[in-house]
Phi, psi and omega in degrees: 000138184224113178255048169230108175297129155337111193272333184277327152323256189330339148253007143311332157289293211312314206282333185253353144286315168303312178293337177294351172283307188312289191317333179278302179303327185294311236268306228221304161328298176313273170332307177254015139296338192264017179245330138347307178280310169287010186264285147046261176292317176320292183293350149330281176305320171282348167253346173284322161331276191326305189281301166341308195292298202286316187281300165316312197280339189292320181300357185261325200296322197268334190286351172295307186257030168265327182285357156285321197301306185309310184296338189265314175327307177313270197300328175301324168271059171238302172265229329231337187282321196274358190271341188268318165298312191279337159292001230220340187280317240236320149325321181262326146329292178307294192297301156339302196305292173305308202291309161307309181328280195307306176306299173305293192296327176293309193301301167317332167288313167300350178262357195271308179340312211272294183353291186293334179251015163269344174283312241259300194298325208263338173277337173300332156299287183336280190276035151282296197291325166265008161295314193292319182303322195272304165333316195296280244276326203273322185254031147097005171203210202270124152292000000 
């Protein structure tokens, strides 16, 4: 047994490891770092996408609920605009309403008035005439 290494072996490994190397990086090293490279970049890229996408959408999200915020404002002064008008409508309405009320009822008094002091007038004959008819009668002949 001879434990003093072959010198001629030994770079004969060494000179057939440098081509297998060589031959591995071309063949095989290369191709998949640079296929690597491109996984690589691909998910850089598809994930800066994502956050682009994801940043957009939150900026549509906000511009969404400040234009629902603005539009539910809108109707509320909307409604609160058409609600005062139809009181404000509706008042005046009443107040007509009262006013004719108020017209109709003086005139009917004024017309029950004239009622009452044309009766008043026609009993007041009346008991003229007949104190006289009773005057006649108590004192035995004609006034």
């Amino acid at each position: 047994m001879n434990l003093q290494p072959d010198i001629v072996h030994l770079l004969g490994q060494v000179v057939i490891f440098i081509f297998v190397w060589v031959g591995l990086s071309r063949m095989a090293f290369a191709p998949t770092s640079d296929v690597l490279d491109q996984r690589r970049k691909r998910t850089v890229a598809a994930e800066e996408e994502a956050s682009a996408m994801v940043t957009s959408a939150e900026a549509d999200r906000e511009t969404y609920e400040i234009t629902v915020h603005q539009r539910r404002a809108q109707m509320s002064e909307e409604t609160a605009t058409a609600r005062n008008q139809a009181q404000e409508e509706s008042a005046k309405v009443l107040a007509e309403a009262r006013e004719s009320a108020n017209q109709a009822l003086a005139a009917q008094r004024d017309a029950v008035a004239k009622q009452v002091d044309s009766a008043r007038e026609a009993l007041a004959k009346s008991a003229d005439d007949i104190a006289k008819q009773m005057l006649g009668r108590v004192t035995g002949g004609t006034a």
